[in-house]
C-alpha positions in Angstrom: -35.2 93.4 -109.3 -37.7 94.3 -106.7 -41.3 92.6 -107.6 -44.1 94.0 -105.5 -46.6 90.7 -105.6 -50.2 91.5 -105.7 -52.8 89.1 -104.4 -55.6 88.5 -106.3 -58.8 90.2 -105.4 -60.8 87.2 -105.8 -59.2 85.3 -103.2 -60.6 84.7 -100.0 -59.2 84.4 -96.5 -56.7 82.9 -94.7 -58.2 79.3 -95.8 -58.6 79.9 -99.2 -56.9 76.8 -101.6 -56.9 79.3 -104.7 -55.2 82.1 -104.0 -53.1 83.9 -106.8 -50.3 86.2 -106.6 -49.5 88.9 -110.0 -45.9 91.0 -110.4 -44.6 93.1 -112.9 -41.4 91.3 -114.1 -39.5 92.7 -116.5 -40.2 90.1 -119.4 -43.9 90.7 -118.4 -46.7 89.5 -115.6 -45.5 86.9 -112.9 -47.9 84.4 -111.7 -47.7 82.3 -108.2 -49.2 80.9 -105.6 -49.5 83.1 -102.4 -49.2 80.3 -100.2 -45.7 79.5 -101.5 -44.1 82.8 -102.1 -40.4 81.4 -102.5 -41.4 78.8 -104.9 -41.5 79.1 -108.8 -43.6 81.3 -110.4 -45.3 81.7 -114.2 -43.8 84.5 -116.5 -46.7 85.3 -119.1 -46.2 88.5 -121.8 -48.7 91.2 -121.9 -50.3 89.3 -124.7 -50.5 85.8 -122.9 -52.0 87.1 -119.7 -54.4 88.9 -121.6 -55.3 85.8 -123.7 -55.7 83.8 -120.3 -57.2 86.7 -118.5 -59.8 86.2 -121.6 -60.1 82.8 -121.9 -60.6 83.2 -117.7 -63.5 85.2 -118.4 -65.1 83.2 -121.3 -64.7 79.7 -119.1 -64.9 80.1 -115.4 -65.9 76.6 -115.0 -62.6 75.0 -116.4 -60.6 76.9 -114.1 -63.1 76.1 -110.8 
């Protein structure tokens, strides 16, 4: 399977420490970290990621 990664559109430049990578896998949304694309990622289903994606929204200062 060919993923197309995504970078997050709230990550910054070339220096940013927190930048975020999304794919459509076929059990649901990959997560990883764009500055280590060969290394392991997160697989979250449609529900999880929406439930983080959520909980993202509710508290941004946890995940700061």
């Amino acid at each position: 399977m060919n993923v197309q990664w995504r970078k997050s559109t709230h990550s910054g430049g070339v220096d940013d420490q927190h930048c975020v990578e999304l794919g459509r896998l076929s059990p649901g949304i990959g997560l990883r970290d764009s500055k280590d694309p060969a290394g392991a990622h997160l697989t979250l289903t449609p529900t999880e990621f929406a439930a983080l994606i959520t909980d993202l929204k509710k508290h941004p200062e946890l995940y700061a």
